[in-house]
ROVEX-561982 format. One record per atom (N, C-alpha, C): residue in three letters; atom name; x, y, z. Coordinates in Angstrom, 1 decimal, padded with zeros to 4 digits, always signed. Layout:
ROVEX-561982
<rec residu="ALA" atome="CA" c1="X" c2="Y" c3="Z"/>
...
***
This chain:
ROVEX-561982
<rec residu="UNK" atome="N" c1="+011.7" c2="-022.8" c3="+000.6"/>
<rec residu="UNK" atome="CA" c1="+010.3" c2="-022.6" c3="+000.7"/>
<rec residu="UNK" atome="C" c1="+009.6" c2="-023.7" c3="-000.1"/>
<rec residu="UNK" atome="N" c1="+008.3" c2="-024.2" c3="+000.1"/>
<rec residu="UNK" atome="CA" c1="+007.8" c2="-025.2" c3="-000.4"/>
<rec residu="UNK" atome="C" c1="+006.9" c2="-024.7" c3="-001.2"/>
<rec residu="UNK" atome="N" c1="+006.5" c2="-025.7" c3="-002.3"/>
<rec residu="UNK" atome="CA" c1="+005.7" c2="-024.8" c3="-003.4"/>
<rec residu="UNK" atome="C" c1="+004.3" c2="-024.5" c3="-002.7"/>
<rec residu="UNK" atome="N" c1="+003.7" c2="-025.4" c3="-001.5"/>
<rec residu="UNK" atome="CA" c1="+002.9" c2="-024.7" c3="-001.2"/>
<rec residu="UNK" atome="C" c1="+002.5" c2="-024.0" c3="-000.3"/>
<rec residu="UNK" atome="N" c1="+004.0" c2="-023.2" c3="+000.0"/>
<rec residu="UNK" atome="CA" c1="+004.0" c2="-021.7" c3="+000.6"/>
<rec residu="UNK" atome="C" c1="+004.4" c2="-020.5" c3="+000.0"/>
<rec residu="UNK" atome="N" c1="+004.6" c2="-021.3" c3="-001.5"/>
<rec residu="UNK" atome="CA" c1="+004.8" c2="-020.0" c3="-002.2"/>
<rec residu="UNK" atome="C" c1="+003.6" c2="-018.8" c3="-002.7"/>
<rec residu="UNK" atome="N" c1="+004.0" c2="-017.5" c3="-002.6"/>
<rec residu="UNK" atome="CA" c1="+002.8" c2="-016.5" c3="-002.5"/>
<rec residu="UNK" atome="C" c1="+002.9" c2="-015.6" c3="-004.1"/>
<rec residu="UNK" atome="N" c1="+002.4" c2="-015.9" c3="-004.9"/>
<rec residu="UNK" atome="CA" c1="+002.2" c2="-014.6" c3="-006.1"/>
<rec residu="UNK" atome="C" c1="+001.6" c2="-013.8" c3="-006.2"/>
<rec residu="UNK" atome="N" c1="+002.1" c2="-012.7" c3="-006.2"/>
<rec residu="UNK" atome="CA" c1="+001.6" c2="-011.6" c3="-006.2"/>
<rec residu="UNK" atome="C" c1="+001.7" c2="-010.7" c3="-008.0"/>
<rec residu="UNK" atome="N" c1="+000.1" c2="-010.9" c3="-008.3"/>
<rec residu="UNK" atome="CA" c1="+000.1" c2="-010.5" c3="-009.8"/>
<rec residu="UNK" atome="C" c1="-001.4" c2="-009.1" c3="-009.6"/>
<rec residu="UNK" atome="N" c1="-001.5" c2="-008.8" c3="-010.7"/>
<rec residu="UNK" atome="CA" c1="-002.6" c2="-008.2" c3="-011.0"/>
<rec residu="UNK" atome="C" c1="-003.5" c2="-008.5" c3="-010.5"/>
<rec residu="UNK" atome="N" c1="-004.6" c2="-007.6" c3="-009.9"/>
<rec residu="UNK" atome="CA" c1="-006.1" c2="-008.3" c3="-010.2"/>
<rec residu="UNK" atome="C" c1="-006.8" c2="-008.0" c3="-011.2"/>
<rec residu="UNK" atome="N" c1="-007.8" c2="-009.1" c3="-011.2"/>
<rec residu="UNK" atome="CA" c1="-008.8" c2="-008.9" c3="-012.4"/>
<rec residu="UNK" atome="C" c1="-010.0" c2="-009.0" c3="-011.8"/>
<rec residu="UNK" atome="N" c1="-011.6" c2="-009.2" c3="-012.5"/>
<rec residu="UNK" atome="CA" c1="-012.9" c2="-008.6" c3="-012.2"/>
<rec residu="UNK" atome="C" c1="-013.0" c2="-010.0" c3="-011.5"/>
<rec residu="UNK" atome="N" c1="-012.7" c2="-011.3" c3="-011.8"/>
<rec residu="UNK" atome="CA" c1="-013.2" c2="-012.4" c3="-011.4"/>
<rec residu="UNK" atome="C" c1="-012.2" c2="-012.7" c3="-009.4"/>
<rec residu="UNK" atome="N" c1="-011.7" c2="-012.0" c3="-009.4"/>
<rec residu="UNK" atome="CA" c1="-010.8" c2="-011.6" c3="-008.1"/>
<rec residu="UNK" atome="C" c1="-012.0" c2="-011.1" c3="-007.5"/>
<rec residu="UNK" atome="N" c1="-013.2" c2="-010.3" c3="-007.6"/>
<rec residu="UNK" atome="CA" c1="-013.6" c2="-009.2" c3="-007.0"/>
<rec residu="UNK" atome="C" c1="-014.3" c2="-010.1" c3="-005.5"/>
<rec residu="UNK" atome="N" c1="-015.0" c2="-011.1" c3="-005.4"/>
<rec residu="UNK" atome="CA" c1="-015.7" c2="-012.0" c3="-005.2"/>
<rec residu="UNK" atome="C" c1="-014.5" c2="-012.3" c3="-003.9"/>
<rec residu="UNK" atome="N" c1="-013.8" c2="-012.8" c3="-004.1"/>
<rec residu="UNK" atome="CA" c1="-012.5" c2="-013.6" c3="-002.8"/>
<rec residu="UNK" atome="C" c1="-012.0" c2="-012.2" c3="-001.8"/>
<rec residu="UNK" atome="N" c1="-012.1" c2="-010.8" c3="-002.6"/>
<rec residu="UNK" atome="CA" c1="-011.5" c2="-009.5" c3="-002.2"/>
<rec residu="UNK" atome="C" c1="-012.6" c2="-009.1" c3="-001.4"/>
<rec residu="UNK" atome="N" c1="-013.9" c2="-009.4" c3="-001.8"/>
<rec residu="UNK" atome="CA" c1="-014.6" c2="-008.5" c3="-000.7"/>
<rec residu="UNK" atome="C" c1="-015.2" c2="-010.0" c3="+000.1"/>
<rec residu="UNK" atome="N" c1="-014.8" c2="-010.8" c3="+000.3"/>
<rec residu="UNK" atome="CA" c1="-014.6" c2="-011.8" c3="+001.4"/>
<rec residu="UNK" atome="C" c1="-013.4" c2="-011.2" c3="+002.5"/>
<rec residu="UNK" atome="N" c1="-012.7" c2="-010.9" c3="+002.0"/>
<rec residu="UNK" atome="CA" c1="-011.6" c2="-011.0" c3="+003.1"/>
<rec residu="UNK" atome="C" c1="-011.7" c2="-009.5" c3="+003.6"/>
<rec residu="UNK" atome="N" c1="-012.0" c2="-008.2" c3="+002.8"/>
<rec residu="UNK" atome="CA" c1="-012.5" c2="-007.1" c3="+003.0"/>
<rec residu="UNK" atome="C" c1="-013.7" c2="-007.4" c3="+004.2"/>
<rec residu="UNK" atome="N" c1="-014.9" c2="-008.1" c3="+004.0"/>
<rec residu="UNK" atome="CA" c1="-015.9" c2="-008.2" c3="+004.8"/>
<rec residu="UNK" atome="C" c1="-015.4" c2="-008.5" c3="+006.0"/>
<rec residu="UNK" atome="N" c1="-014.5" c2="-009.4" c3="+006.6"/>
<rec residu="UNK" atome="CA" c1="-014.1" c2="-009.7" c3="+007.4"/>
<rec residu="UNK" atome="C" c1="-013.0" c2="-008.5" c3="+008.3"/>
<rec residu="UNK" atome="N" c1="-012.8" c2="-008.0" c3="+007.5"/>
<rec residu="UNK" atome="CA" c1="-012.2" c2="-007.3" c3="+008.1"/>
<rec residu="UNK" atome="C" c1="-012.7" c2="-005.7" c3="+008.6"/>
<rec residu="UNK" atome="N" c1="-013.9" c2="-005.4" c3="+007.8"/>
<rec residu="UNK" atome="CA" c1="-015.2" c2="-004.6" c3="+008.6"/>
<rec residu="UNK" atome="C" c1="-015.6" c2="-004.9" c3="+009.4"/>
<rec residu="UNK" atome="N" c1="-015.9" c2="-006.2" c3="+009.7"/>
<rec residu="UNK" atome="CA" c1="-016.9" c2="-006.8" c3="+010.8"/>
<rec residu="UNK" atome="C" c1="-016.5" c2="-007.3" c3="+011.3"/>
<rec residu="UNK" atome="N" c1="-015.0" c2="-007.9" c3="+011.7"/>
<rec residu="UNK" atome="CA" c1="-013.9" c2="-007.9" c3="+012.7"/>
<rec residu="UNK" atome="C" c1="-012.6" c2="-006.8" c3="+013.2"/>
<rec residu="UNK" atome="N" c1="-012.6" c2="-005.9" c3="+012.1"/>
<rec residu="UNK" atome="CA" c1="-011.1" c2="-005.5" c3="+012.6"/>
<rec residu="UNK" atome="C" c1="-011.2" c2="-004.2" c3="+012.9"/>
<rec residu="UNK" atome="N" c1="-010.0" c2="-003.8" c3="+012.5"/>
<rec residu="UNK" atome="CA" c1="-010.2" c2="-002.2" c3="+013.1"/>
<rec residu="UNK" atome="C" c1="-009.2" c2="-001.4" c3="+012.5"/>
<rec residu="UNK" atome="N" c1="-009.3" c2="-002.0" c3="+011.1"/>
<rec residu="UNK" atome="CA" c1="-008.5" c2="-001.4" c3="+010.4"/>
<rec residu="UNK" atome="C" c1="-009.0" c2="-000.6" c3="+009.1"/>
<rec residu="UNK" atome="N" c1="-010.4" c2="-000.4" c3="+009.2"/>
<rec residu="UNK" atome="CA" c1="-011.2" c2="+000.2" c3="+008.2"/>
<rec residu="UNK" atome="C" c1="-012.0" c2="+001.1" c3="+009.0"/>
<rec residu="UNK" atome="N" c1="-012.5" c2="+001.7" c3="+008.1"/>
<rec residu="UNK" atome="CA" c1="-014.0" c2="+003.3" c3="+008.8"/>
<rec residu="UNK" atome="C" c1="-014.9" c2="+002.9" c3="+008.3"/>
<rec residu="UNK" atome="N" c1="-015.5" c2="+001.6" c3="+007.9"/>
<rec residu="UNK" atome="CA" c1="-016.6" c2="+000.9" c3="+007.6"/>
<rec residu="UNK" atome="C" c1="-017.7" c2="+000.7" c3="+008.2"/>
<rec residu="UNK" atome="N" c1="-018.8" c2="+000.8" c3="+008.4"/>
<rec residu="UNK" atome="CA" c1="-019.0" c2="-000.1" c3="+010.1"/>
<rec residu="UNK" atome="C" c1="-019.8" c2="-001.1" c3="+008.9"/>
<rec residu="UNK" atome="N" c1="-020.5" c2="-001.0" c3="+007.6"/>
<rec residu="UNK" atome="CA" c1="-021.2" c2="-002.4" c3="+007.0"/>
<rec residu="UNK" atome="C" c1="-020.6" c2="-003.1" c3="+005.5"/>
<rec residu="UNK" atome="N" c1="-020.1" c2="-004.4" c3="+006.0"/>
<rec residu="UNK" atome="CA" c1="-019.1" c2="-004.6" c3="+004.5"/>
<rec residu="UNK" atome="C" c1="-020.0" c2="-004.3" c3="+003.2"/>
<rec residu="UNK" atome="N" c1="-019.2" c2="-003.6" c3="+002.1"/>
<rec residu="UNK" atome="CA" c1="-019.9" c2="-003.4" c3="+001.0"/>
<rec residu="UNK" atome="C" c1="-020.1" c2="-004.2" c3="+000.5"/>
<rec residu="UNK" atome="N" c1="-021.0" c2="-004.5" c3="-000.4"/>
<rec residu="UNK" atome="CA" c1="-021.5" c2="-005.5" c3="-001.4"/>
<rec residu="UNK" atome="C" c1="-020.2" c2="-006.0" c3="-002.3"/>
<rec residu="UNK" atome="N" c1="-020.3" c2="-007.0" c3="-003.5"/>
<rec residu="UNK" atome="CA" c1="-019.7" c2="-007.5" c3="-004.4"/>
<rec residu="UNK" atome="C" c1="-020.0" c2="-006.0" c3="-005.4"/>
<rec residu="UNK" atome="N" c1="-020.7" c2="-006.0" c3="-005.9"/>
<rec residu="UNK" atome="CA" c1="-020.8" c2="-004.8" c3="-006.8"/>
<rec residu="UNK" atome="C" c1="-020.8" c2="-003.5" c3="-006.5"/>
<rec residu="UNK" atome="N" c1="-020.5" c2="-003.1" c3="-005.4"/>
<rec residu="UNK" atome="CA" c1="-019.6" c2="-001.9" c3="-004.6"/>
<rec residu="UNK" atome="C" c1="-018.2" c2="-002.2" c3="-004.9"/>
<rec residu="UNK" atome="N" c1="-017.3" c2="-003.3" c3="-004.9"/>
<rec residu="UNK" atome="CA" c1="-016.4" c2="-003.7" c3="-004.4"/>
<rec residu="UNK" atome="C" c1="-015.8" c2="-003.8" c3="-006.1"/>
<rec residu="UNK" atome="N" c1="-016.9" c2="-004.4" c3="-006.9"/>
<rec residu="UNK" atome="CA" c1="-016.6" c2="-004.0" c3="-008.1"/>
<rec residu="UNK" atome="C" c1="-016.3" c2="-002.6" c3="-008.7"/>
<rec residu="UNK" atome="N" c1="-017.0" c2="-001.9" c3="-008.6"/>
<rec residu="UNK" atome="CA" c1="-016.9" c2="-000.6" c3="-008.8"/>
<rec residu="UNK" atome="C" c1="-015.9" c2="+000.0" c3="-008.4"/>
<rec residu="UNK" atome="N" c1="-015.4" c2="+000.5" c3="-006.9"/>
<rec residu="UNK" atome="CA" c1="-013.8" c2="+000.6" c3="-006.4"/>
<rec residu="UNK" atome="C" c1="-012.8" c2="-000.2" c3="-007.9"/>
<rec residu="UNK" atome="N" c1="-013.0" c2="-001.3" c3="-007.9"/>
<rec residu="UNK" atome="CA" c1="-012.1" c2="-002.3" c3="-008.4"/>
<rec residu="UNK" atome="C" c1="-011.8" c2="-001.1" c3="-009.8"/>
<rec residu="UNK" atome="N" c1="-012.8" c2="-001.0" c3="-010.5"/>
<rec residu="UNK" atome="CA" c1="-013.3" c2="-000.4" c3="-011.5"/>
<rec residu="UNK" atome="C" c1="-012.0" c2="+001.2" c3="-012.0"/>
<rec residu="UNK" atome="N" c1="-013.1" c2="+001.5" c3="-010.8"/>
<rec residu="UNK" atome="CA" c1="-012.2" c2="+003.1" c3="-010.5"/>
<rec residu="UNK" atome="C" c1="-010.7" c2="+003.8" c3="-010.5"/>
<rec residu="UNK" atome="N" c1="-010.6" c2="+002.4" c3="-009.4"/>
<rec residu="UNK" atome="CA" c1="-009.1" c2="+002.2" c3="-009.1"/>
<rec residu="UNK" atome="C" c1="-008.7" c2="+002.1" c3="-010.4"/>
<rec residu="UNK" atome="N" c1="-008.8" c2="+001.3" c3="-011.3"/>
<rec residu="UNK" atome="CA" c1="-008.0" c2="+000.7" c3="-012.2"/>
<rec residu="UNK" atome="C" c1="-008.3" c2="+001.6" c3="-013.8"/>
<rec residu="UNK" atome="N" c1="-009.3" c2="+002.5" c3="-013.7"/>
<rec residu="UNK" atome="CA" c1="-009.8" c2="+003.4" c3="-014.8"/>
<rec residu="UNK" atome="C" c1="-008.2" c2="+004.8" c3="-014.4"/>
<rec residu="UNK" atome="N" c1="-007.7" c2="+004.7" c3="-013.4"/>
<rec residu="UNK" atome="CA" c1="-006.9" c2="+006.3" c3="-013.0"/>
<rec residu="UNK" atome="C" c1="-005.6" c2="+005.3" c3="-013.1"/>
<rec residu="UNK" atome="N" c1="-005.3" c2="+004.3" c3="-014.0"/>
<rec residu="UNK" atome="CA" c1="-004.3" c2="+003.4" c3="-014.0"/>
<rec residu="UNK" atome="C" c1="-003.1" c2="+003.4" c3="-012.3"/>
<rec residu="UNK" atome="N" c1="-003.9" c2="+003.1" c3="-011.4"/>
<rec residu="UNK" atome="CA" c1="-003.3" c2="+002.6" c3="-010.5"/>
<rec residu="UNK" atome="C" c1="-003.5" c2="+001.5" c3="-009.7"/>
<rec residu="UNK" atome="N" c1="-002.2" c2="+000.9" c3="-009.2"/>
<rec residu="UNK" atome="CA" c1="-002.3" c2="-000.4" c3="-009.0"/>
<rec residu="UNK" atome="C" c1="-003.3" c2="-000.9" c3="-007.9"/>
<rec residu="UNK" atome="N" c1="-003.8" c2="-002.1" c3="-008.2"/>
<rec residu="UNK" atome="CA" c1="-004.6" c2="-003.5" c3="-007.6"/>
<rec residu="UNK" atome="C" c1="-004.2" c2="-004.6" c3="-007.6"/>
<rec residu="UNK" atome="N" c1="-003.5" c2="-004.8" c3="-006.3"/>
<rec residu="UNK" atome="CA" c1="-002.5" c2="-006.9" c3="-006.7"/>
<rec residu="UNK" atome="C" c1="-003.3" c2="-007.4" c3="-005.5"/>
<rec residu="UNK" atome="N" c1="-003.3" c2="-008.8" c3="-006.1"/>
<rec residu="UNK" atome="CA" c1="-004.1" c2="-009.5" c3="-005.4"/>
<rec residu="UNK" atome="C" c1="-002.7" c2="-010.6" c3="-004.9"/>
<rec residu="UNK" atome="N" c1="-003.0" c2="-011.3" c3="-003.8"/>
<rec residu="UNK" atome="CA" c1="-001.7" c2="-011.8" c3="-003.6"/>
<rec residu="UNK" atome="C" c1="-002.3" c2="-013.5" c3="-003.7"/>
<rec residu="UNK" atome="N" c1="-001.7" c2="-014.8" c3="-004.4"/>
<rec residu="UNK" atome="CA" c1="-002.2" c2="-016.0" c3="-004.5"/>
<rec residu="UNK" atome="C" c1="-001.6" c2="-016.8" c3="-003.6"/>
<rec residu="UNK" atome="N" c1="-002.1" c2="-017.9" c3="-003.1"/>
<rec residu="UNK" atome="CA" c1="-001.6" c2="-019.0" c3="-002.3"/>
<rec residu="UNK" atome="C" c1="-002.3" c2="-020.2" c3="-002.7"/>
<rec residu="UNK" atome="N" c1="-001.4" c2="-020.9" c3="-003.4"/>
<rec residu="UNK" atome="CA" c1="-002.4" c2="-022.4" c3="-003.9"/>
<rec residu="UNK" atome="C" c1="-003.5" c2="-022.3" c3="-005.0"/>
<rec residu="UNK" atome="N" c1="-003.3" c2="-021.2" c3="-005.8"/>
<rec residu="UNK" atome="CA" c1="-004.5" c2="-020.8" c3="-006.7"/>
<rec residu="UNK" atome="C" c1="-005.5" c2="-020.1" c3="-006.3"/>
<rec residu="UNK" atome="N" c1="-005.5" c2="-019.7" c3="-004.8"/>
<rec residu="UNK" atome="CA" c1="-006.6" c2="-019.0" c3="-004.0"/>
<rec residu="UNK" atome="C" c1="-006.3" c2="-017.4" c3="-003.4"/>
<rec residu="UNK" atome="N" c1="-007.0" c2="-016.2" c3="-003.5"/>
<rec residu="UNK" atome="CA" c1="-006.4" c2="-015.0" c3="-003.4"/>
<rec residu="UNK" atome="C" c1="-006.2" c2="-015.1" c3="-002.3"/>
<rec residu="UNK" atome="N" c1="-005.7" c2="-014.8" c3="-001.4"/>
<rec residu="UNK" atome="CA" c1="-005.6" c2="-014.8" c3="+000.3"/>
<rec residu="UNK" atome="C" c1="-005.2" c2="-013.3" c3="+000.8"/>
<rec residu="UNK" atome="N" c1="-004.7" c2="-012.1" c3="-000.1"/>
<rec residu="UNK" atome="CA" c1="-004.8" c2="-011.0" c3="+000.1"/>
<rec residu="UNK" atome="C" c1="-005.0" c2="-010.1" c3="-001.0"/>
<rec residu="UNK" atome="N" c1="-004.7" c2="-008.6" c3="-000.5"/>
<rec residu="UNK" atome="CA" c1="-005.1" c2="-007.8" c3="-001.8"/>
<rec residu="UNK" atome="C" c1="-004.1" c2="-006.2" c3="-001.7"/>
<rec residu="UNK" atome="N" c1="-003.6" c2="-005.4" c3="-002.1"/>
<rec residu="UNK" atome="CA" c1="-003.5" c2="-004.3" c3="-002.1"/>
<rec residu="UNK" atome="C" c1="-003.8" c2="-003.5" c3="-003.3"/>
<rec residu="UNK" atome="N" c1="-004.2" c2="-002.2" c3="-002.8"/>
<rec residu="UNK" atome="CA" c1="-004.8" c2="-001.0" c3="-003.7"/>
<rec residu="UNK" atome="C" c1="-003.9" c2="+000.4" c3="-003.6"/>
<rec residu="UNK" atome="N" c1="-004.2" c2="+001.0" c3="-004.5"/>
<rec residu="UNK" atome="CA" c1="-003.8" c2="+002.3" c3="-004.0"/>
<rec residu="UNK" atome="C" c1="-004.8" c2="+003.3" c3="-004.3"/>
<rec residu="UNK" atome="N" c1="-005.0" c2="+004.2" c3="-003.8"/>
<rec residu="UNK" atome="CA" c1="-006.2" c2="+005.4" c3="-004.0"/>
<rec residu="UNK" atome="C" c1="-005.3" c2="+006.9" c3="-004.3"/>
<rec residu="UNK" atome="N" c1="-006.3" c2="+007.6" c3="-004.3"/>
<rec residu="UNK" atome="CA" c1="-005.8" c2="+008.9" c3="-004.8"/>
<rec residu="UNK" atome="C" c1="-005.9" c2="+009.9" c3="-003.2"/>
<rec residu="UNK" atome="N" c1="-005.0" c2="+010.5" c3="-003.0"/>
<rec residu="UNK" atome="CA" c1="-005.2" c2="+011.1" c3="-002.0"/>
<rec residu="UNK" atome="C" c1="-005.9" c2="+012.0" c3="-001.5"/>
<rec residu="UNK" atome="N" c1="-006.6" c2="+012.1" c3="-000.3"/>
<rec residu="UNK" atome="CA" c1="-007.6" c2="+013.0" c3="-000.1"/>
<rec residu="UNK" atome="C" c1="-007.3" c2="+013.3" c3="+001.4"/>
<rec residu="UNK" atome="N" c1="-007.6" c2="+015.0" c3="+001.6"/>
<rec residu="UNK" atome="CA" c1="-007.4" c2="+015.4" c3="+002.4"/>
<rec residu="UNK" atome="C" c1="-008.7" c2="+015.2" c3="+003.6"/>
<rec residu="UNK" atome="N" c1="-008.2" c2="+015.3" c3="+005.0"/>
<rec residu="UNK" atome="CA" c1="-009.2" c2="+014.9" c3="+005.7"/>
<rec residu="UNK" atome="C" c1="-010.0" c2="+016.5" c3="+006.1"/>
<rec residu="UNK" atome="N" c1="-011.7" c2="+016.6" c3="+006.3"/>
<rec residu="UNK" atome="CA" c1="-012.0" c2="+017.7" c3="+006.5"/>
<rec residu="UNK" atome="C" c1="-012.9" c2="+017.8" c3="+007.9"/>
***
């Protein structure tokens, strides 16, 4: 693999939040992989960030070239009603 296809996958932090709800937005307003229909704000996106990470569960942001290119989260489970 070449160094610049290599991918890290570390922690996020608050300055991540900004690149996460870029690629989140895109994927409200393109895909069909969310129950969204309007991408949330940066300080929505903060706040999730926030939450998640107050109930110590994980948020990795995945790097390519110094730039986030993805994200994963985990939530707490909730029943559907």
């Amino acid at each position: 693999m070449r160094d610049q296809d290599k991918i890290e996958i570390r922690d996020g932090v608050q300055s991540d939040i900004a690149s996460v709800q870029r690629i989140y937005s895109e994927e409200v307003s393109k895909g069909l992989a969310t129950f969204e229909y309007t991408p949330p704000s940066i300080a929505e996106m903060q706040d999730r960030f926030e939450n998640i990470r107050s109930l110590a569960l994980p948020y990795l942001v995945a790097e390519v070239q110094g730039a986030v290119a993805g994200y994963a989260h985990a939530t707490p489970f909730r029943t559907r009603f």
